[in-house]
LUMPA-414539 format. One line per 4 residues: number of its first residue (from 1); their letters; for each residue x, y, z of N, C-alpha, C. Coordinates in nm, 2 decimals. Atoms other than C-alpha are relative to their C-alpha. Layout:
<atoms>
NUM = A = X:Y:Z:X:Y:Z:X:Y:Z ~ ...
</atoms>
This chain:
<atoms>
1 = XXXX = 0.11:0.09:-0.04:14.18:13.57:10.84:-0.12:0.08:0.06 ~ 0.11:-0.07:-0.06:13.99:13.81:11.03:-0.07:0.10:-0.13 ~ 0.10:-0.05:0.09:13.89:13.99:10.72:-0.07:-0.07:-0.08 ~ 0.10:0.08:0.14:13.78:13.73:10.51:-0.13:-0.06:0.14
5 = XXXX = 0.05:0.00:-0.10:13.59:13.65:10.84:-0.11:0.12:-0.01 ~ 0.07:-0.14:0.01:13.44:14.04:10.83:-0.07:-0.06:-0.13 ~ 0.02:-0.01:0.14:13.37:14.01:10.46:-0.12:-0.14:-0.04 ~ 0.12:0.08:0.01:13.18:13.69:10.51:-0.15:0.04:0.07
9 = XXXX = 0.15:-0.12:-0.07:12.96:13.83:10.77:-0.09:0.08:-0.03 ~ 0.09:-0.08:-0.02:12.87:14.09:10.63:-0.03:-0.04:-0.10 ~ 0.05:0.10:0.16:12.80:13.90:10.26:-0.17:-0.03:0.05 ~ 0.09:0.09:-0.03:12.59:13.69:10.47:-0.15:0.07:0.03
13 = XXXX = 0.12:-0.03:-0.04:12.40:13.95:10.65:-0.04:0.09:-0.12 ~ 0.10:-0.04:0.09:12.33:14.16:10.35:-0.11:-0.10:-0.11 ~ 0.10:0.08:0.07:12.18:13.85:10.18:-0.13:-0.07:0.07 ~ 0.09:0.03:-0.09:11.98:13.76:10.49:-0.07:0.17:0.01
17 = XXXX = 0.08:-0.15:-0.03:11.85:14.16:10.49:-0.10:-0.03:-0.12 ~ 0.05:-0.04:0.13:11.74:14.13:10.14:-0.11:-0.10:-0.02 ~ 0.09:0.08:-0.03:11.55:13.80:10.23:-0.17:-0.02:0.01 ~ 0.16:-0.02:-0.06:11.17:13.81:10.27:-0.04:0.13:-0.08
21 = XXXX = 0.09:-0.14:0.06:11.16:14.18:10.07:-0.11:-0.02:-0.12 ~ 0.07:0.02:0.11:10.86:14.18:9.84:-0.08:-0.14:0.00 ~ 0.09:0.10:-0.03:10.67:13.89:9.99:-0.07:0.00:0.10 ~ 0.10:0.00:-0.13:10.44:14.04:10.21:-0.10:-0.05:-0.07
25 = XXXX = 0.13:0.03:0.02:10.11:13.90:10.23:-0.12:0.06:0.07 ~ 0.07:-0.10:-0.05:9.85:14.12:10.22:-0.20:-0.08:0.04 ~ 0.14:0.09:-0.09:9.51:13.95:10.45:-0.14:0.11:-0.06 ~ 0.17:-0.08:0.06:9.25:14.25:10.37:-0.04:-0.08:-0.11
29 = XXXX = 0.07:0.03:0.18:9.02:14.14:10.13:-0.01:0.05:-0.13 ~ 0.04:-0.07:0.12:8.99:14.40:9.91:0.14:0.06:-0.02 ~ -0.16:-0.04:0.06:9.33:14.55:9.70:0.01:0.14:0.08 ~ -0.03:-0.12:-0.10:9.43:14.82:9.99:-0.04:0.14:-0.11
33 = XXXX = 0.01:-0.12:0.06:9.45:15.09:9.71:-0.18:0.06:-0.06 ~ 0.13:-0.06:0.01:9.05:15.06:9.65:-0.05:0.04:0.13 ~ 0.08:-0.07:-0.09:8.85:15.27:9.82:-0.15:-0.04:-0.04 ~ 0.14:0.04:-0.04:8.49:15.19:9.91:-0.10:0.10:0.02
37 = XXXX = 0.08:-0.12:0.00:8.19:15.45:9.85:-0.08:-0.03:0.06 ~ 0.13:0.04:-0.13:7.90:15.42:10.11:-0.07:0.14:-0.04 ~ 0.09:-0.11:0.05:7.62:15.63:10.00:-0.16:-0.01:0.08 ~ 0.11:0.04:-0.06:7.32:15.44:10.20:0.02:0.01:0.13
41 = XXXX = 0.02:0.02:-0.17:7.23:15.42:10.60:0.01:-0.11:0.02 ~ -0.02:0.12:-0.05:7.20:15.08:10.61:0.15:-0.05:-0.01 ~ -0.19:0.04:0.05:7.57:15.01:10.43:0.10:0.05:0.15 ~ -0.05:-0.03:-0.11:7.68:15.27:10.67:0.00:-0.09:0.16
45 = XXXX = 0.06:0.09:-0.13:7.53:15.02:10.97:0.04:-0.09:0.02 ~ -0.09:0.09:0.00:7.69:14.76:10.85:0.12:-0.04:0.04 ~ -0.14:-0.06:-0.01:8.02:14.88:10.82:0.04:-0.02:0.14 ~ -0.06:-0.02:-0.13:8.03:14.98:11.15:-0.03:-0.11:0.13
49 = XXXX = 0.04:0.12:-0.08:7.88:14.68:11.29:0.10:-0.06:-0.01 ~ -0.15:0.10:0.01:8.15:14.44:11.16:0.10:0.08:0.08 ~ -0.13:0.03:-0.07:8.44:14.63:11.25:-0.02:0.05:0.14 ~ 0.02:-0.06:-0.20:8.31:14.73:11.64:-0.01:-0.15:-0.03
53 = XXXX = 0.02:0.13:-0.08:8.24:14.34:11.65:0.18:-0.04:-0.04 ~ -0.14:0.04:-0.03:8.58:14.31:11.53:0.11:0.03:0.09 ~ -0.07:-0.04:-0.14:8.75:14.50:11.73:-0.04:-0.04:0.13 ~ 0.05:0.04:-0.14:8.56:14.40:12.08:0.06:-0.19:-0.07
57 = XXXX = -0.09:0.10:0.02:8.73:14.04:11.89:0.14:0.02:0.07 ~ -0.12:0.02:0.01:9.04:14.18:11.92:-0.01:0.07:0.17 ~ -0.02:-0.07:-0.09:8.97:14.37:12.23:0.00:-0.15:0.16 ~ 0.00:0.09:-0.10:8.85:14.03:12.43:0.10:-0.14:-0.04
61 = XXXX = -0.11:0.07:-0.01:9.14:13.82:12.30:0.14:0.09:0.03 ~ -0.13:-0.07:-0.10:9.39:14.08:12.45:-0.07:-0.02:0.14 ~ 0.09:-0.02:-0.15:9.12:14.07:12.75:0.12:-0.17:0.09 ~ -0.08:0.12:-0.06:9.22:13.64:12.80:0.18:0.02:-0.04
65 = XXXX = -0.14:0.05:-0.03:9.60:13.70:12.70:0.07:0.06:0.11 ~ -0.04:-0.05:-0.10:9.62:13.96:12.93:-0.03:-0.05:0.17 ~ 0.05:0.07:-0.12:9.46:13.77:13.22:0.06:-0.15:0.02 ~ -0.12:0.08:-0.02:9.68:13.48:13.13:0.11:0.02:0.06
69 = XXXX = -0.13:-0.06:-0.02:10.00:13.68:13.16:-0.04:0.05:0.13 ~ -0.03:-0.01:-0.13:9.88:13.83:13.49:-0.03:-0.07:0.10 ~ 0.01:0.12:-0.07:9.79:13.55:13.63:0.10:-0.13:0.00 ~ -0.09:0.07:0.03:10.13:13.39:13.57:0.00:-0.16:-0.09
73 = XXXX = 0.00:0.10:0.12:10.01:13.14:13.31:0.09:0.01:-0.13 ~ -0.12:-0.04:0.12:10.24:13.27:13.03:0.11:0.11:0.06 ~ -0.14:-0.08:-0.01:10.56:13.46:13.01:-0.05:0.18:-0.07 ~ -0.02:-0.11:0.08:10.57:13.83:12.91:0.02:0.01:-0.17
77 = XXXX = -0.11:0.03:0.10:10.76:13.72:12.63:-0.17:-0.05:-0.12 ~ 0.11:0.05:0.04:10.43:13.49:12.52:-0.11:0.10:-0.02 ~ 0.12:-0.08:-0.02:10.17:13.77:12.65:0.03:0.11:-0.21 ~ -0.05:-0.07:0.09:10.37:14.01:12.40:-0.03:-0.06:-0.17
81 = XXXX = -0.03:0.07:0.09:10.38:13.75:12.12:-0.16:-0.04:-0.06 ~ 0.15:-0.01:0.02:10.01:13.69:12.14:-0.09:0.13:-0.07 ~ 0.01:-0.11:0.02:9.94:14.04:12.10:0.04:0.08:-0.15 ~ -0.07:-0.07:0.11:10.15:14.12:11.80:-0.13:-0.06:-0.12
85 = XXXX = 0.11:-0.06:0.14:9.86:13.96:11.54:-0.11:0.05:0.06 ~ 0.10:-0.07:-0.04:9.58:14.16:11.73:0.05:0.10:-0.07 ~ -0.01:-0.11:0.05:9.75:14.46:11.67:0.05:-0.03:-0.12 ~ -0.01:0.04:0.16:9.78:14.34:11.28:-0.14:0.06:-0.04
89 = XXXX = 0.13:0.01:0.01:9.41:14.31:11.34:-0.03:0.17:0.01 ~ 0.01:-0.10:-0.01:9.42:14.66:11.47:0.04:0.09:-0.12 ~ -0.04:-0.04:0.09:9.58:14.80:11.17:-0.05:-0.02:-0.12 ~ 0.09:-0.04:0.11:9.41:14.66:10.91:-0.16:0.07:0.04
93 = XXXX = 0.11:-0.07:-0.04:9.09:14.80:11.08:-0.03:0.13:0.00 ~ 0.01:-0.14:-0.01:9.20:15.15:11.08:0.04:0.08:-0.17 ~ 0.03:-0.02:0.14:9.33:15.10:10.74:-0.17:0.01:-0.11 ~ 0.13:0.02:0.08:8.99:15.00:10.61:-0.07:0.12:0.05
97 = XXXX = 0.09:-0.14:-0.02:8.80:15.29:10.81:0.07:0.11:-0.01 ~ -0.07:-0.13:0.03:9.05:15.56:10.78:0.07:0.02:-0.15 ~ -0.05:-0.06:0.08:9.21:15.50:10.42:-0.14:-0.06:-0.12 ~ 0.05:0.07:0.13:8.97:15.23:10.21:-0.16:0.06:-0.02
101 = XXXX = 0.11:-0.02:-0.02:8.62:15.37:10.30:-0.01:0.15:0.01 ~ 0.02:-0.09:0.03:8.44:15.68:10.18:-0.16:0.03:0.04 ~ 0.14:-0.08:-0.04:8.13:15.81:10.34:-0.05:0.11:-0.06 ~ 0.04:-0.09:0.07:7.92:16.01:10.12:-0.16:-0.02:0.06
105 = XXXX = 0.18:-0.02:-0.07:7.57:16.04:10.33:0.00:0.15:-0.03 ~ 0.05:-0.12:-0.01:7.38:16.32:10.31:-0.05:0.04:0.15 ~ 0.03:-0.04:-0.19:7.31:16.54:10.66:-0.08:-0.08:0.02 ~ 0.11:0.13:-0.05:6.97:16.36:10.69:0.02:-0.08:0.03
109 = XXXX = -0.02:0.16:-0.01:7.12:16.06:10.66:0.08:-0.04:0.11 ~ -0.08:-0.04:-0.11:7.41:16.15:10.89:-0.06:0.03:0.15 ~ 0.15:-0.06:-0.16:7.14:16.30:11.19:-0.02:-0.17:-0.01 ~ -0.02:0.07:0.05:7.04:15.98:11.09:0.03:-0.13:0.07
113 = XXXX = -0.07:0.13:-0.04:7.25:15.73:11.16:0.08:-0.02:0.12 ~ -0.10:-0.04:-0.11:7.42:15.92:11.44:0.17:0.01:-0.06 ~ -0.17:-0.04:0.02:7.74:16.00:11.26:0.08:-0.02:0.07 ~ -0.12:-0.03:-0.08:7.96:16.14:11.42:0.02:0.00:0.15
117 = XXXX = 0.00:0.08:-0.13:7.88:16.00:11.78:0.07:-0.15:-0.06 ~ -0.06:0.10:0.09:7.95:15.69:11.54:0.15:0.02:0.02 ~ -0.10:0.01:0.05:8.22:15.74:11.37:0.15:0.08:0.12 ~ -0.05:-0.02:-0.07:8.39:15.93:11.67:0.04:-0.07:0.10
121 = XXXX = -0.01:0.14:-0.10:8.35:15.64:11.92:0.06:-0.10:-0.01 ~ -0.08:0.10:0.09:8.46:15.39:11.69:0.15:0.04:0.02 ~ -0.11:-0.02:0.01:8.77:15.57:11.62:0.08:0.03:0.14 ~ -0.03:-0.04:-0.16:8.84:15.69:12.02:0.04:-0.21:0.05
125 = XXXX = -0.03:0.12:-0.03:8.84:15.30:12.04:0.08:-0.07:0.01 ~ -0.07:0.04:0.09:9.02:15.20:11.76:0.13:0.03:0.02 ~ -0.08:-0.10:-0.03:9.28:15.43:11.84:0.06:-0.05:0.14 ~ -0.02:0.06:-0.10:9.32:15.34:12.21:0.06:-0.12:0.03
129 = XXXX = -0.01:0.12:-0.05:9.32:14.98:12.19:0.14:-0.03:-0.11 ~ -0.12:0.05:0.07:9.61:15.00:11.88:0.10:0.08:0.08 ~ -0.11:-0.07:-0.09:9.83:15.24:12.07:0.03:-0.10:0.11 ~ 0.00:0.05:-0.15:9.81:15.01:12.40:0.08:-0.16:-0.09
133 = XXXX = -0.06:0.11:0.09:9.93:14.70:12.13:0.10:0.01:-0.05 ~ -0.09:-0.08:0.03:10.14:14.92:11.98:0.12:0.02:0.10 ~ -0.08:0.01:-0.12:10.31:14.97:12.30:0.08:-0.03:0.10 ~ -0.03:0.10:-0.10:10.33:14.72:12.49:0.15:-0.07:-0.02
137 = XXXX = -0.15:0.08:-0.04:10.67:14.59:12.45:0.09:0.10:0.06 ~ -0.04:-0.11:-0.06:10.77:14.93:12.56:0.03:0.01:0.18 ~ 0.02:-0.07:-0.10:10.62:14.92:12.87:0.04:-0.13:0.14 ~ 0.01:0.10:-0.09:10.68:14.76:13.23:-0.08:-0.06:0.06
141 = XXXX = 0.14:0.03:-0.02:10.48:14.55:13.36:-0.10:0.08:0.13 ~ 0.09:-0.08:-0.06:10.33:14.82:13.63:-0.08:0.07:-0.10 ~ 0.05:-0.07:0.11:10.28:15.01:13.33:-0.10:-0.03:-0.11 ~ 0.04:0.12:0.09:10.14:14.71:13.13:-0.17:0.02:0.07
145 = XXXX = 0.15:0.02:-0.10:9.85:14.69:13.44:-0.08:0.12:-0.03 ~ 0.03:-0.12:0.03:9.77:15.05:13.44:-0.07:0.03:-0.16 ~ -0.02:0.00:0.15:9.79:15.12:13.06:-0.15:-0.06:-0.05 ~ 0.12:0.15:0.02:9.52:14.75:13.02:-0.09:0.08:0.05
149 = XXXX = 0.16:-0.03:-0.02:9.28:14.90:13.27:-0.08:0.08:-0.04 ~ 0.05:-0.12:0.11:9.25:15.24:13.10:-0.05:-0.06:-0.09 ~ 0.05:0.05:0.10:9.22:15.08:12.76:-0.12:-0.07:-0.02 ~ 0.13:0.06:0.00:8.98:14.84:12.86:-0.17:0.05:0.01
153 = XXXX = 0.10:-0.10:0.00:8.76:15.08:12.98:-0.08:0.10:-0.14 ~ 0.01:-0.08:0.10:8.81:15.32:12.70:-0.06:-0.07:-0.16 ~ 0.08:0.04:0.12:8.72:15.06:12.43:-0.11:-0.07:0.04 ~ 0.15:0.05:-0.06:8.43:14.89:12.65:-0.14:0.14:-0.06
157 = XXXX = 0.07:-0.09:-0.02:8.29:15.22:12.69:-0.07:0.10:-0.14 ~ 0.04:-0.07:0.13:8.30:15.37:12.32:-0.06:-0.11:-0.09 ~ 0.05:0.04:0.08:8.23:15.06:12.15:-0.16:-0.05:0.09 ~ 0.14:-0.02:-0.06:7.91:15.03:12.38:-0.08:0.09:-0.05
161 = XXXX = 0.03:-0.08:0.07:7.82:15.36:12.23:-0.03:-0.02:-0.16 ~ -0.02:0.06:0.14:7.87:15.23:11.89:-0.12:-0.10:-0.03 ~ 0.15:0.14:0.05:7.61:14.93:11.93:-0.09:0.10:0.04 ~ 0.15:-0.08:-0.01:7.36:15.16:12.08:-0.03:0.06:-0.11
165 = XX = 0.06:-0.11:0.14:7.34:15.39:11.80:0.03:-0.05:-0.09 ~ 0.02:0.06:0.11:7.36:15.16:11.54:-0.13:-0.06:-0.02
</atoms>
């Protein structure tokens, strides 16, 4: 009894593993495997306008879930749960500037547009605020407090940088 017991179980759960494979749904707009050429200043300006306003999205809807959750309006459990599609949002973000997009300026253009104060700020951001999303189920909540105020700072402060020099 106890094996046909085993034997069901485990039937069951390899049919529940296999469940959901091959039905992700992919939200970017564009087919992940294209890559995107940017050859102009203005394009470049663009670019980086959207996703710094996206991110400071994603950065001030972690701002209210986090100020919910410490303000005992929601559960950890909730705070956490809130957080998991930001950092989706985080992820396609870094996909789009780190794998889909291809900067081809010339120096001029680069001097320019401020490059690499750009493009370095952004990503010091980007970077920051997906780790701390990334994270967070890891961490306790002293660690949670701590952790938030750094971040907050860290992506206030670069993506501030980011609108100025755009």
């Amino acid at each position: 009894m106890k094996i046909k017991l085993l034997v069901v179980f485990l039937v069951l759960t390899a049919l529940l593993a296999g469940c959901g494979r091959g039905k992700s749904i992919n939200t970017v707009t564009e087919d992940p495997g294209t890559k995107k050429e940017v050859t102009s200043t203005s394009e470049f300006q663009n670019i980086y306008r959207d996703w710094t306003d996206r991110l400071i999205n994603v950065a001030d809807s972690t701002d209210q879930a986090y100020n919910s959750w410490s303000s005992g309006q929601i559960s950890r459990d909730e705070f956490a749960a809130e957080t998991r599609a930001l950092y989706k949002e985080t992820k396609r973000l870094k996909t789009e500037s780190s794998y889909n997009t291809v900067f081809n300026l010339s120096e001029t253009d680069k001097k320019l547009v401020y490059y690499d104060l750009v493009t370095d700020s952004y990503s010091k951001a980007l970077i920051q605020m997906n780790d701390f999303l990334d994270l967070l189920l890891t961490l306790d909540d002293e660690q949670i407090k701590t952790s938030y105020t750094y971040t907050k700072k860290v992506v206030r402060d670069q993506t501030d940088k980011v609108k100025n020099h755009l």
